[in-house]
N, C-alpha and C positions, 0 to 999 in steps of 0.2 A: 630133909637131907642136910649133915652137916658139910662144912667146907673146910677142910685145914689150909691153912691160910699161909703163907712162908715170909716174911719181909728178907730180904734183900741187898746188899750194900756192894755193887762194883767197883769199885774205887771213889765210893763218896758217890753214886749215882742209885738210889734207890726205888726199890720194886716191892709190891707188893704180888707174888704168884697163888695159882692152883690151877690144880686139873681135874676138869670132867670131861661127861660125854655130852653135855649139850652146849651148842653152838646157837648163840644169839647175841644179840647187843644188849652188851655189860659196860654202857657207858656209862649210865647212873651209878652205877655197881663202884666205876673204877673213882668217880668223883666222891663219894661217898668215905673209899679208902682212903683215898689219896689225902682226904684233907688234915693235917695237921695240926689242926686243933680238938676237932670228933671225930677223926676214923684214927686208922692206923698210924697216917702221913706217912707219903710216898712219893716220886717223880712219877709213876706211872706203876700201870698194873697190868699184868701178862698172865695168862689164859692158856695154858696146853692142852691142846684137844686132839684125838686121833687122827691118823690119819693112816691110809692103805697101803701109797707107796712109801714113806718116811717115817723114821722113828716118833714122832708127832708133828702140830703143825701150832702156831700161836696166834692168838689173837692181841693186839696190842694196843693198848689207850695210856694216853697222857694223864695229868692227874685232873687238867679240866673237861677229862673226857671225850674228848678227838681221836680218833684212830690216826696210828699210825704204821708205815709200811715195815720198818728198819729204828732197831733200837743197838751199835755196837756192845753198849757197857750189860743190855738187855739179854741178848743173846748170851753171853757168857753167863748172867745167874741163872736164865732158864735151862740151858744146858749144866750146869749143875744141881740145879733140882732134879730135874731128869733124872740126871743121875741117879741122884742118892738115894729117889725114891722109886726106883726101877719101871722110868716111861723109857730108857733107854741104856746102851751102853756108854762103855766112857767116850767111846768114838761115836760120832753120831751125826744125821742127818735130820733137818729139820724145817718147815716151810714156813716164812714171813711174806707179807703182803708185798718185801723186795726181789723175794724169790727163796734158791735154797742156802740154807745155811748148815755149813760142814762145820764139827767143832772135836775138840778133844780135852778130856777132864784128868788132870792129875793133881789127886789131891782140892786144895783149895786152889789152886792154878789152871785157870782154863785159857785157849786157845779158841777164837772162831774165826772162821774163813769170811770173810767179808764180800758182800754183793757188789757183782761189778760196778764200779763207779763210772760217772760220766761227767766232764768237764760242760755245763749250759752255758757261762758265760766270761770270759775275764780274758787279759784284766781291764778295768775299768774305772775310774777317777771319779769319786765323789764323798764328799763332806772331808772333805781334807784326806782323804786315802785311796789306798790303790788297791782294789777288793778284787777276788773272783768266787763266782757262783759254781758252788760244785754239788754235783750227788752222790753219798755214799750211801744210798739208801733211803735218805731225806736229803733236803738242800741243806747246801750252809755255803753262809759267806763268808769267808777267811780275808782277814786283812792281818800285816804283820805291823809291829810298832816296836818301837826300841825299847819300851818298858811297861810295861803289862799294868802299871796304875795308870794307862792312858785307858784304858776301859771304861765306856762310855755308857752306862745304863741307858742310858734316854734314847742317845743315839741308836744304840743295839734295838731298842724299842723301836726307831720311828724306820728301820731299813727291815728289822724283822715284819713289820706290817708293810713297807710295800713290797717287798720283793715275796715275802708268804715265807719267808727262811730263817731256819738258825742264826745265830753271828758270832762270830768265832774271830776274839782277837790273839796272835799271835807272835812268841819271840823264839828268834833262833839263837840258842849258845853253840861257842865255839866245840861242845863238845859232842854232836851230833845229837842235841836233843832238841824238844818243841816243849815249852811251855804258852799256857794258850787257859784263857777263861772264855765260856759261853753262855751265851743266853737261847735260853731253847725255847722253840715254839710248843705251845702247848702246855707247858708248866709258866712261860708269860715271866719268867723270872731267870737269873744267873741259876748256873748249877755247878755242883762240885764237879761233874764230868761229866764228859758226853764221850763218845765210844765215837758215833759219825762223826762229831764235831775232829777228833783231832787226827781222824782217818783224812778227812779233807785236808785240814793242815798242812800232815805230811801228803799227801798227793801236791799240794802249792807245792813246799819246799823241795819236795824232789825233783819235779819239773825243772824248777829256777835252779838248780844243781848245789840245793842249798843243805843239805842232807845226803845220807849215803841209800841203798838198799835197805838196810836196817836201823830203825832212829829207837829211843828212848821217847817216853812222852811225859810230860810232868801238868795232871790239871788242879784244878785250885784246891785238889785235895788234899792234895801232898803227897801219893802214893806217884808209884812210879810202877808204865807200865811197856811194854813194849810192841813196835810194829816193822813187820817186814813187808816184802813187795819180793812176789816170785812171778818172774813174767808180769801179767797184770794183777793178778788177785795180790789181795791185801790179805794178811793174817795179824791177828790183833789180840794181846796175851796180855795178862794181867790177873789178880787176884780177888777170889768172889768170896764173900763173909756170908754165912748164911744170920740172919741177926735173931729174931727167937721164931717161934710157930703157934700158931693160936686158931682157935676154931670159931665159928662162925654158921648161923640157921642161912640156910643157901636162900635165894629170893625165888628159887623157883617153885 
């Protein structure tokens, strides 16, 4: 069986997708793609598989291979694959390990509803900063800093292994936006963006009445995306590239 294979690009945060109908562990599968020098190179790789009550449902792994429940920038290119390769309509329903994911496709501009978030811990004082632990699906820890070259690789390194979380530094401009670099679990590295990562973000900065209902978000991509807050849910908008499509002898 072949695989058509999709890469990916949410705002600098890249995927490798397909869809079958068998459900198993694809995590050698996702490491394999993911790697950047002999697969495809990826942040991660996403799996659409059916499902009864939902327009599909996904599986999801990091590029070293980890599942994971909740992918923001994720959601969005899976839902336009969906799309455009008829698992769904523009409007759509869809199940992650965080729960369900509502989305809507116009064009190369997608919208998804983001899983309720939960505040685990904050804030709290350590290594010279004022962090809190939040869940939009995964954890992350958001800390703010007055300039975004205070980004600390190592440090993001030694709080991502103990606390088990993303870290997400962040800056607020005067003009209701967040810009914010991460280092994500699972890829073990910075990334151009992360979808949870600046969901959490804004959940800090609104809390601290640091942001309105609606912010802009700027990740080290340089694309600019946007997120609002209706009641609790988060909706999370930005622009999805499909980058080429290639095939592939399936391992099954």
């Amino acid at each position: 069986m072949t695989l058509a294979l999709a890469k990916y690009s949410a705002s600098g945060n890249d995927f490798v997708i397909f869809h079958t109908f068998t459900k198993r562990n694809y995590s050698q599968l996702a490491i394999d793609l993911c790697n950047r020098h002999t697969g495809i190179g990826a942040d991660g790789l996403i799996v659409l598989l059916p499902h009864q009550e939902y327009d599909f449902q996904w599986l999801f792994y990091n590029a070293d291979g980890s599942e994971a429940a909740m992918c923001g920038n994720g959601s969005r290119a899976a839902a336009h694959y969906a799309s455009t390769f008829g698992l769904a309509p523009e409007e759509m329903a869809f199940l992650t390990g965080a729960g369900l994911i509502r989305a809507r496709v116009e064009g190369n501009m997608v919208e998804s509803q983001l899983t309720p978030y939960k505040i685990l811990k904050g804030p709290f004082q350590e290594e010279g900063y004022t962090w809190w632990l939040i869940d939009t699906g995964v954890p992350h820890l958001v800390t703010f800093v007055e300039d975004l070259k205070q980004f600390d690789k190592n440090l993001a390194k030694k709080m991502r292994n103990k606390y088990d979380s993303n870290v997400n530094f962040a800056k607020i401009s005067p003009q209701n936006a967040i810009a914010l670099r991460t280092f994500e679990r699972g890829v073990e590295d910075e990334t151009l963006a992360c979808g949870t990562g600046m969901a959490a973000a804004f959940v800090r900065a609104r809390q601290e009445g640091l942001v309105e209902d609606a912010a802009s978000l700027h990740p080290r991509s340089g694309e600019r995306l946007f997120i609002r807050m209706e009641g609790e849910t988060l909706f999370f908008r930005g622009l999805v590239e499909r980058i080429f499509l290639t095939y592939k002898e399936s391992p099954d």
